[in-house]
NUKE-856559 format. One record per residue (C-alpha): residue number from 0; residue in one letter; x, z, y. Coordinates in steps of 0.1 Angstrom, whole numbers, padded with zeros to 4 digits. Example, Ala and Ser with C-alpha at 12.3 -4.5 7.8 and 13.67 -1.06 7.14 Angstrom:
2
<rec k="0" r="A" X="0123" Z="0078" Y="-0045"/>
<rec k="1" r="S" X="0137" Z="0071" Y="-0011"/>
// end
This chain:
283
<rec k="0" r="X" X="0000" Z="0000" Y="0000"/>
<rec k="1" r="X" X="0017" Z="-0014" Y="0036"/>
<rec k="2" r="X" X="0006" Z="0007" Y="0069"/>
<rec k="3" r="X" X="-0006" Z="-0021" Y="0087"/>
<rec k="4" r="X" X="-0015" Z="-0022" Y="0124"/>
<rec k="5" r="X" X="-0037" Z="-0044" Y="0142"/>
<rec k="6" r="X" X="-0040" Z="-0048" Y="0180"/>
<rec k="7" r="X" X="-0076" Z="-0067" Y="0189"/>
<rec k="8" r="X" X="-0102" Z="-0061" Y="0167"/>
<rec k="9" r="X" X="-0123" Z="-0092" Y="0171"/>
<rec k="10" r="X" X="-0136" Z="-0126" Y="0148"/>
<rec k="11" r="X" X="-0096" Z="-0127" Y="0135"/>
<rec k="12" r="X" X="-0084" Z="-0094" Y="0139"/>
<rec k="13" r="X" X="-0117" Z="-0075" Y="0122"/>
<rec k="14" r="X" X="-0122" Z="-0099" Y="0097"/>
<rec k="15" r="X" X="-0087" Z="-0094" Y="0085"/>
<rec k="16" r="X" X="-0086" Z="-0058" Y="0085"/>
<rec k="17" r="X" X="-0121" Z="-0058" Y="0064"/>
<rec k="18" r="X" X="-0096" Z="-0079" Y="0038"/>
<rec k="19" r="X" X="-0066" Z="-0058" Y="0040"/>
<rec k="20" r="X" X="-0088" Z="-0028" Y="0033"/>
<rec k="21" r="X" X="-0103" Z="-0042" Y="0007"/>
<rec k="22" r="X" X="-0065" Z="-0052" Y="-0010"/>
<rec k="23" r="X" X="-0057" Z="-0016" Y="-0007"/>
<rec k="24" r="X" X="-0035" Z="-0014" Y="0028"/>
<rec k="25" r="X" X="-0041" Z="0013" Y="0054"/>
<rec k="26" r="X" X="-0053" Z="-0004" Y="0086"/>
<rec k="27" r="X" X="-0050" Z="0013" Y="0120"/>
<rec k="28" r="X" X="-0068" Z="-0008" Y="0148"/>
<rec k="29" r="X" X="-0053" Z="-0002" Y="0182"/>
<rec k="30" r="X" X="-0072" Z="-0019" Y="0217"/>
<rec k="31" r="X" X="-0077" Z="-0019" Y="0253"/>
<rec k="32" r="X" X="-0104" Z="0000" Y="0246"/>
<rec k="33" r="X" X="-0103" Z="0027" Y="0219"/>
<rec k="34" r="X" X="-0137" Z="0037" Y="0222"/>
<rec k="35" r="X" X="-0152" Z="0003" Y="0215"/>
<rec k="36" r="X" X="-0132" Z="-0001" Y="0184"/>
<rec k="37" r="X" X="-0151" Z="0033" Y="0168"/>
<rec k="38" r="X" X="-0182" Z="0012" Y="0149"/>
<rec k="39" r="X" X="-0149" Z="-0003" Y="0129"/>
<rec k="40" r="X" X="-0139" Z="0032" Y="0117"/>
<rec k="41" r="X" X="-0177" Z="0045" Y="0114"/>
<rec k="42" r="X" X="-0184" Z="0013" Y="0089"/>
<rec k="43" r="X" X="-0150" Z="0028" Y="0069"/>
<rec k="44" r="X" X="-0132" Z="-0011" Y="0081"/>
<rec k="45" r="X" X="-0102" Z="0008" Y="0089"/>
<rec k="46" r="X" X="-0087" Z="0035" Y="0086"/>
<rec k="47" r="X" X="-0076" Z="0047" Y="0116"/>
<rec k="48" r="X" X="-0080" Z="0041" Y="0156"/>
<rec k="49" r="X" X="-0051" Z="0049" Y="0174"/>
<rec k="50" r="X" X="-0049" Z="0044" Y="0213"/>
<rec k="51" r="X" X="-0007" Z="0058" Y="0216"/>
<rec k="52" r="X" X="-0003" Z="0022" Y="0206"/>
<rec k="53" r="X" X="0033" Z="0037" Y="0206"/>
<rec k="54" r="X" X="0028" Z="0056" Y="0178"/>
<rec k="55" r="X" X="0010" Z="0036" Y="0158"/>
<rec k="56" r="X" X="0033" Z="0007" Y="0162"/>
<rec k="57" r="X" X="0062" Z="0029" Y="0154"/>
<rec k="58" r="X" X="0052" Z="0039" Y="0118"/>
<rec k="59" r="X" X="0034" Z="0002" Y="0110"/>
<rec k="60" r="X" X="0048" Z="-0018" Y="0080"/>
<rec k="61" r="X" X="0037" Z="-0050" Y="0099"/>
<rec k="62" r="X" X="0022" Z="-0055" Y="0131"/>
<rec k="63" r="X" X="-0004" Z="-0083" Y="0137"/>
<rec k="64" r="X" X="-0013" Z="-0093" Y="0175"/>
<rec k="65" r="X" X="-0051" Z="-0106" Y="0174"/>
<rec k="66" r="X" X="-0051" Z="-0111" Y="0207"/>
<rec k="67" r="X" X="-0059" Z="-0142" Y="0231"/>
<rec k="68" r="X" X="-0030" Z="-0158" Y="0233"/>
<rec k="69" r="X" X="-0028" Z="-0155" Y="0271"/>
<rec k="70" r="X" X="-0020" Z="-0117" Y="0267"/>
<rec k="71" r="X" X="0005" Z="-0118" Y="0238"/>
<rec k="72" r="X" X="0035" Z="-0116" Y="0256"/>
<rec k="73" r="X" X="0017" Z="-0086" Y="0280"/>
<rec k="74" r="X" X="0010" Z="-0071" Y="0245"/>
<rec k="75" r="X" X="0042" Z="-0076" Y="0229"/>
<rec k="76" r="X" X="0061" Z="-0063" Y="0256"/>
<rec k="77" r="X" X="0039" Z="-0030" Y="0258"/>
<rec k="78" r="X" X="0051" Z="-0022" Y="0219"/>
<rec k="79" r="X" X="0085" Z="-0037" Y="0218"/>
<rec k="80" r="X" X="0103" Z="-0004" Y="0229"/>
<rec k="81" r="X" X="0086" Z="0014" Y="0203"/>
<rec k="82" r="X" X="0092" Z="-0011" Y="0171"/>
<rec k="83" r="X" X="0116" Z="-0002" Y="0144"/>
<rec k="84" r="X" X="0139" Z="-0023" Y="0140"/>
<rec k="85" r="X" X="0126" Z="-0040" Y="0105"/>
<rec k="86" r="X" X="0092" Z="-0042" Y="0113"/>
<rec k="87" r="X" X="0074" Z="-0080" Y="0111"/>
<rec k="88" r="X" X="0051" Z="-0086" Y="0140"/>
<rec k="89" r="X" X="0031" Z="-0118" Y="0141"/>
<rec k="90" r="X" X="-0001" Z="-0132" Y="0164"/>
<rec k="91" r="X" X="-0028" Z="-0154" Y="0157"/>
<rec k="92" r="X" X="-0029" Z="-0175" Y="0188"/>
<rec k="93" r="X" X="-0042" Z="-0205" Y="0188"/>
<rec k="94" r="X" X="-0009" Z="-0221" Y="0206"/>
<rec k="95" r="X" X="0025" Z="-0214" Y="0194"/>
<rec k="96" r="X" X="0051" Z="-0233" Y="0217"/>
<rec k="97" r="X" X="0036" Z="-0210" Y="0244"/>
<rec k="98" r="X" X="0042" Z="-0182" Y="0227"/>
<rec k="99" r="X" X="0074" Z="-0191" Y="0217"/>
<rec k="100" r="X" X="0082" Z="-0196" Y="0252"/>
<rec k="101" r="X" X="0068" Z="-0166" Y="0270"/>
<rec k="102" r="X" X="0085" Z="-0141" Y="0238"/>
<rec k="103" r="X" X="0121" Z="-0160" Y="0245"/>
<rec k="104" r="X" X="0117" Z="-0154" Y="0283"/>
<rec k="105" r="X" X="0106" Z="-0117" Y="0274"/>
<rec k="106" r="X" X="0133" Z="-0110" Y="0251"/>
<rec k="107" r="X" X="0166" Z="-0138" Y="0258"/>
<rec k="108" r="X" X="0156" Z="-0148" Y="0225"/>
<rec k="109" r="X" X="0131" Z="-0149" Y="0199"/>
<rec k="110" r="X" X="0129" Z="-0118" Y="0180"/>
<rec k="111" r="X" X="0140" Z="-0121" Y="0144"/>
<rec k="112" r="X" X="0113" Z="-0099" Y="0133"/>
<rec k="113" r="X" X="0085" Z="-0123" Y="0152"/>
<rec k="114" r="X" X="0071" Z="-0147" Y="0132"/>
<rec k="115" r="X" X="0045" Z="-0167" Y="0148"/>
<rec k="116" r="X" X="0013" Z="-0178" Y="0134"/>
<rec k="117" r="X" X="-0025" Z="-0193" Y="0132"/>
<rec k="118" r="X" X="-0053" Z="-0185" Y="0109"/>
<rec k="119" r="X" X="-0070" Z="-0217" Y="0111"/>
<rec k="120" r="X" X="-0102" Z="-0198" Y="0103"/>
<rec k="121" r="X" X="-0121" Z="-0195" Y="0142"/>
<rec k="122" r="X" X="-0160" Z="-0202" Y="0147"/>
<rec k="123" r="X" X="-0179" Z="-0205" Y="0179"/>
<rec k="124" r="X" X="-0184" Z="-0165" Y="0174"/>
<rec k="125" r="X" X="-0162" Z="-0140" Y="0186"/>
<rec k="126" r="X" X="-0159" Z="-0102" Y="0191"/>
<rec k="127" r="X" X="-0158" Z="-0078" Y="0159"/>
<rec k="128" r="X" X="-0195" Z="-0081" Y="0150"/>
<rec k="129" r="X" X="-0189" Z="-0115" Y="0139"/>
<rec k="130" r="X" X="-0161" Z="-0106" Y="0117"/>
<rec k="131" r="X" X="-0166" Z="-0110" Y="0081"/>
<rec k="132" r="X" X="-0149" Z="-0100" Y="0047"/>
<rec k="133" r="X" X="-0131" Z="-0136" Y="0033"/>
<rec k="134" r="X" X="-0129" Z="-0154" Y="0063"/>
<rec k="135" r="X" X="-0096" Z="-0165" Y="0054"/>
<rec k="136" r="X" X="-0100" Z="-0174" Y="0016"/>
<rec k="137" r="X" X="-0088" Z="-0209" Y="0011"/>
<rec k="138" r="X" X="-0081" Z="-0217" Y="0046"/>
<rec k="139" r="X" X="-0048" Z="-0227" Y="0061"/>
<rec k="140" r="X" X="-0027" Z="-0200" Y="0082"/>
<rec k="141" r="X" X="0000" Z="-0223" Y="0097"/>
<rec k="142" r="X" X="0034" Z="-0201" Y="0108"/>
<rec k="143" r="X" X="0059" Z="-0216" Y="0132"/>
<rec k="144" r="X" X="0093" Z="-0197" Y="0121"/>
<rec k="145" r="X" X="0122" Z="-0206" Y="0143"/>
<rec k="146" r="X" X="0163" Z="-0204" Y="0139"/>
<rec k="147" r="X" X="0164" Z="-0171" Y="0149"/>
<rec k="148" r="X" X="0134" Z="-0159" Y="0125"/>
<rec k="149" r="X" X="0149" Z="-0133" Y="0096"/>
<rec k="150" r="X" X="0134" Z="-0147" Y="0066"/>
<rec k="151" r="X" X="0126" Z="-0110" Y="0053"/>
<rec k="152" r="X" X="0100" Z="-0110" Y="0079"/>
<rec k="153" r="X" X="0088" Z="-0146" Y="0073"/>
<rec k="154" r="X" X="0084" Z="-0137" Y="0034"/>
<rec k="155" r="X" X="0064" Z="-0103" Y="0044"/>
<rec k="156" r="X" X="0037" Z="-0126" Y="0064"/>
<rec k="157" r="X" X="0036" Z="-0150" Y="0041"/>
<rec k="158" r="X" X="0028" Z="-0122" Y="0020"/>
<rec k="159" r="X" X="0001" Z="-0109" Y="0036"/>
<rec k="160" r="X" X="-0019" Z="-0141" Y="0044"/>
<rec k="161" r="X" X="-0013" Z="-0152" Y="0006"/>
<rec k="162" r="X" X="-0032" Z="-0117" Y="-0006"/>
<rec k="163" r="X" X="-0059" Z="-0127" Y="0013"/>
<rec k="164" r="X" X="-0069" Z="-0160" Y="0000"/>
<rec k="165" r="X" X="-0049" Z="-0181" Y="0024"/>
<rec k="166" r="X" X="-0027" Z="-0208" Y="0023"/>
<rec k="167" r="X" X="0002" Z="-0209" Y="0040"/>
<rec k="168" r="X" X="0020" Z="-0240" Y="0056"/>
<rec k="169" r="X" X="0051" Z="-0242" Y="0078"/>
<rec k="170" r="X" X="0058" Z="-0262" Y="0109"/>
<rec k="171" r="X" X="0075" Z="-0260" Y="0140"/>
<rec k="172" r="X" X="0055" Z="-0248" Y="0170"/>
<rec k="173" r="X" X="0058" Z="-0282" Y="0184"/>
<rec k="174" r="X" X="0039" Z="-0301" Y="0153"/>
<rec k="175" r="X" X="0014" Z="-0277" Y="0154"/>
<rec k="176" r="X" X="0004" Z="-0277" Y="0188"/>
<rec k="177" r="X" X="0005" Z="-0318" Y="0185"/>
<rec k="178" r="X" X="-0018" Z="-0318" Y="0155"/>
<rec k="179" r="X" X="-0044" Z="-0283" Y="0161"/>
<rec k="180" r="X" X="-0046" Z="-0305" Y="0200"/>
<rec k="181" r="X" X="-0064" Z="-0330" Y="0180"/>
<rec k="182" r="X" X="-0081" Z="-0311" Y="0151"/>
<rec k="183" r="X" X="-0092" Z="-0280" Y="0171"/>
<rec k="184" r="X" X="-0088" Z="-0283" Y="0210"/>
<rec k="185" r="X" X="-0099" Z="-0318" Y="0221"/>
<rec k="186" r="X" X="-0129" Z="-0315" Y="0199"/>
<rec k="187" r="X" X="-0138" Z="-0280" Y="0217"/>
<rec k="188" r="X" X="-0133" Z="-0298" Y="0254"/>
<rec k="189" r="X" X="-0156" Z="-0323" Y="0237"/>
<rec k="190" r="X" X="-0182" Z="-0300" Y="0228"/>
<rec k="191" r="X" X="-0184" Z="-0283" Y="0261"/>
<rec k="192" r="X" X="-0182" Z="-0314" Y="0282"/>
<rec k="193" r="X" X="-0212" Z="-0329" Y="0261"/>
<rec k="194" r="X" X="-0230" Z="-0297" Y="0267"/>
<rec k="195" r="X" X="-0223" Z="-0296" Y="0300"/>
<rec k="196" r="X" X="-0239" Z="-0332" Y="0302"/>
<rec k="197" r="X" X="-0268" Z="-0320" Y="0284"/>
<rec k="198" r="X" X="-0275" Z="-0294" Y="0310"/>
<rec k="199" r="X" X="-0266" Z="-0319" Y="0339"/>
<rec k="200" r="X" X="-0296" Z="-0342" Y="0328"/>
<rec k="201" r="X" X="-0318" Z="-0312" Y="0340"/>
<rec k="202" r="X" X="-0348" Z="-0317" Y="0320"/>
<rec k="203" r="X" X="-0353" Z="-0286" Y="0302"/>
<rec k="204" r="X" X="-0376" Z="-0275" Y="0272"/>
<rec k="205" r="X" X="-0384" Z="-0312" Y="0267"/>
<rec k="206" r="X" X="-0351" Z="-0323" Y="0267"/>
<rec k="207" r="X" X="-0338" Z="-0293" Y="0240"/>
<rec k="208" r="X" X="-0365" Z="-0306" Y="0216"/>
<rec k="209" r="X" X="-0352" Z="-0337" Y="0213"/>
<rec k="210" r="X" X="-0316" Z="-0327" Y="0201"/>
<rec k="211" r="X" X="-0319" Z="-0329" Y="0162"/>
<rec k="212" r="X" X="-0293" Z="-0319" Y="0140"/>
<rec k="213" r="X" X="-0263" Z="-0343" Y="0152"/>
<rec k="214" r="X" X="-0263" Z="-0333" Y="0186"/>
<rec k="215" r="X" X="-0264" Z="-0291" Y="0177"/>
<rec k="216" r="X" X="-0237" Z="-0303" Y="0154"/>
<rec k="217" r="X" X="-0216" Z="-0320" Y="0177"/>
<rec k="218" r="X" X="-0219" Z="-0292" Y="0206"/>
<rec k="219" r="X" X="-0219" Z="-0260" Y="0181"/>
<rec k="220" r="X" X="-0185" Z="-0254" Y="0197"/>
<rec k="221" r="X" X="-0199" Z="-0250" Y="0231"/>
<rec k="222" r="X" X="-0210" Z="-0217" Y="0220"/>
<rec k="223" r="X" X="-0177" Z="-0202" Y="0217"/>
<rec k="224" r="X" X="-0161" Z="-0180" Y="0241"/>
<rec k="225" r="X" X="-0149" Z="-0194" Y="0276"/>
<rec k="226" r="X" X="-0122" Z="-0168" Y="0282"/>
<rec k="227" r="X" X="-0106" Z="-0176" Y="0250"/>
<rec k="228" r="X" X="-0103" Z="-0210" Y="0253"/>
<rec k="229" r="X" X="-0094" Z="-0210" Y="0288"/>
<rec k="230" r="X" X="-0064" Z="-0195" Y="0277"/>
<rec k="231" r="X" X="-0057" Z="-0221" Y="0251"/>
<rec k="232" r="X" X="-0063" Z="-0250" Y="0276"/>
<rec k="233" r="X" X="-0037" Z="-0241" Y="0294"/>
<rec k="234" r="X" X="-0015" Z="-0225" Y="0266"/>
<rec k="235" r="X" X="-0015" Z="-0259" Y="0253"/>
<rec k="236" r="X" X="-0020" Z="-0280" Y="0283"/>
<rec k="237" r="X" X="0006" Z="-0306" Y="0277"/>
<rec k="238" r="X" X="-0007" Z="-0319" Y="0239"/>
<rec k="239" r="X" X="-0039" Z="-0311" Y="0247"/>
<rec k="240" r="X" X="-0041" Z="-0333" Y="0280"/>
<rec k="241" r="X" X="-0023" Z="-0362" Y="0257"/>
<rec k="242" r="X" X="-0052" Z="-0359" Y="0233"/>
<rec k="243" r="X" X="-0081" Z="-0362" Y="0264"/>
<rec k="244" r="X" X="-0062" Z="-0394" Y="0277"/>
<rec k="245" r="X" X="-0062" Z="-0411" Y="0241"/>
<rec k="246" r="X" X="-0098" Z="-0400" Y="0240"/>
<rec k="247" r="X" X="-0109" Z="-0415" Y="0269"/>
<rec k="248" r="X" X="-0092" Z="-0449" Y="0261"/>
<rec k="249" r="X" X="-0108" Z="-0447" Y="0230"/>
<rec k="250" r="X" X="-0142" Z="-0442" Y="0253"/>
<rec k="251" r="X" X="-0132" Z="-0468" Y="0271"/>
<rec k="252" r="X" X="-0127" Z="-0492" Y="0245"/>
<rec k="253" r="X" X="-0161" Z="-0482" Y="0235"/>
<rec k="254" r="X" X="-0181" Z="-0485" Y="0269"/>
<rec k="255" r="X" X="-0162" Z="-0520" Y="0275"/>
<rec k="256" r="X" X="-0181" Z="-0532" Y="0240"/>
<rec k="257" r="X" X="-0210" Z="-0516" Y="0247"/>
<rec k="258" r="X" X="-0211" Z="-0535" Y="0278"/>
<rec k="259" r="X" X="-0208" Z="-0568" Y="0264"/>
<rec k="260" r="X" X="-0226" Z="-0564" Y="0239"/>
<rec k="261" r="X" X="-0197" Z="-0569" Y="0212"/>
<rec k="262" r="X" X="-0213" Z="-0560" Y="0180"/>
<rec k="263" r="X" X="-0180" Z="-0575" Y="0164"/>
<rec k="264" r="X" X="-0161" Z="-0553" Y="0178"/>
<rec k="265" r="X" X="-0188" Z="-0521" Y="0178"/>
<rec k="266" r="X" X="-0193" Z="-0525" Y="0136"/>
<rec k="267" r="X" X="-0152" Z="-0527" Y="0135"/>
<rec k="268" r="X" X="-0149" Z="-0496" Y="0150"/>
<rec k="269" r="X" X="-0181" Z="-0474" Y="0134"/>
<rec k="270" r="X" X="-0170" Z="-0490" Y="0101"/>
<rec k="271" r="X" X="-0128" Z="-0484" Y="0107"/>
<rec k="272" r="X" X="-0141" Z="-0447" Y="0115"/>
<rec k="273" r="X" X="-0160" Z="-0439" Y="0089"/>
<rec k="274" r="X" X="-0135" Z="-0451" Y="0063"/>
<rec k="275" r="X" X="-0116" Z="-0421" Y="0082"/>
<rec k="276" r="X" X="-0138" Z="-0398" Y="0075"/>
<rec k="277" r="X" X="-0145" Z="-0403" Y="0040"/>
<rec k="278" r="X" X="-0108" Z="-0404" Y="0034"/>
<rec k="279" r="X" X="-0102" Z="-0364" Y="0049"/>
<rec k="280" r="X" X="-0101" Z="-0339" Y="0021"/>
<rec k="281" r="X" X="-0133" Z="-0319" Y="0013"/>
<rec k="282" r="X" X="-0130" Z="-0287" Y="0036"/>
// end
């Protein structure tokens, strides 16, 4: 049994304590807020609230950051005094050259014990009462070692994610924040921008019962917390503002057959697109 600590106790952070209880690990849950995390040690989801986030840290086996990624470094800099010198920390954010960056300006240099990482496992909830026991069973948890990353501490996250159902892929925080600005980011700007359309065409109750399934598929994302991925916007600005201009050629490209009424060129792209689709692997 590890003494594991967790700072941020929503979707992420309290759906991966419920797991790490449930695998046999003490879990303290530290916060901003101490009082708001007592409903997680009330429903017995950990084991401990601690707000001396200096002494929980100190006698953690592994730390865990489950905060938005726009406060890691504030976060990490708040418990780095107090770490032993073998203990793993690792995040969750959702952009990882960023963090990289802002730990490196922090500390000269990433620390070895650092590892960072993403549970690809988000909805459009947040907070800890969406949190749920297997959230990450089967899905991918994508860690972005560097040079200067001790591989005892790599191996002891690896660890952890693996004993709760994850799977566990390694690239560098450059290749993720490429590819997750494509899979995850641009199809959240999407989401809100078609929302935001929605709302702009002002007509209400009769409007909302028009919009069957596809359209509350395609804007489910809207839902999801605006804080969180105001951070990530601009966390990963650069990738993320690649992927909007591709996009909008892409729209463009669109609109311009649309226009002339090209069905050539429109059953081309439907039909190259869904041959896309059916080719990606069944989630």
């Amino acid at each position: 049994m590890a003494n594991i600590v967790i700072i941020g106790l929503g979707l992420i952070g309290g759906s991966l304590a419920r797991d790490l209880r449930r695998c046999g690990h003490r879990v303290t849950a530290c916060g901003r807020d101490a009082g708001r995390l007592a409903p997680a040690l009330k429903l017995g989801i950990v084991d401990a609230v601690e707000p001396d986030w200096q002494m929980a840290v100190a006698g953690a086996d592994l730390v865990v950051l489950a905060v938005p990624v726009g406060r890691t470094r504030e976060v990490y800099a708040r418990i780095r005094p107090h770490l032993t010198a073998d203990t793993p920390v690792t995040d969750v954010g959702s952009s990882k050259c960023s963090v990289v960056r802002d730990l490196t300006a922090l500390c000269g240099r990433l620390p070895a014990q650092f590892v960072p990482g993403h549970p690809i496992a988000g909805t459009e909830h947040s907070g800890f009462a969406a949190s749920v026991e297997g959230l990450f069973a089967g899905r991918t948890v994508v860690l972005t070692p560097t040079a200067d990353t001790d591989p005892g501490a790599e191996a002891r996250v690896v660890a952890l994610w693996l004993e709760v159902g994850a799977r566990v892929l390694a690239l560098s925080a450059e290749q993720h924040d490429a590819a997750l600005a494509l899979t995850s980011h641009l199809p959240q700007m999407l989401a809100y921008t078609l929302m935001g359309q929605f709302a702009e065409f002002g007509q209400g109750k009769t409007l909302a019962e028009l919009a069957g399934s596809g359209f509350r598929d395609m804007t489910r994302l809207a839902g999801s917390d605006p804080a969180m991925w105001h951070d990530v916007s601009l966390a990963n600005r650069a990738q993320l503002s690649l992927a909007l201009r591709r996009y909008m050629e892409r729209l463009g490209e669109l609109a311009a057959a649309v226009d002339a009424g090209d069905s050539e060129r429109l059953l081309a792209l439907f039909t190259a697109a869904q041959a896309a689709h059916h080719r990606l692997p069944a989630a």
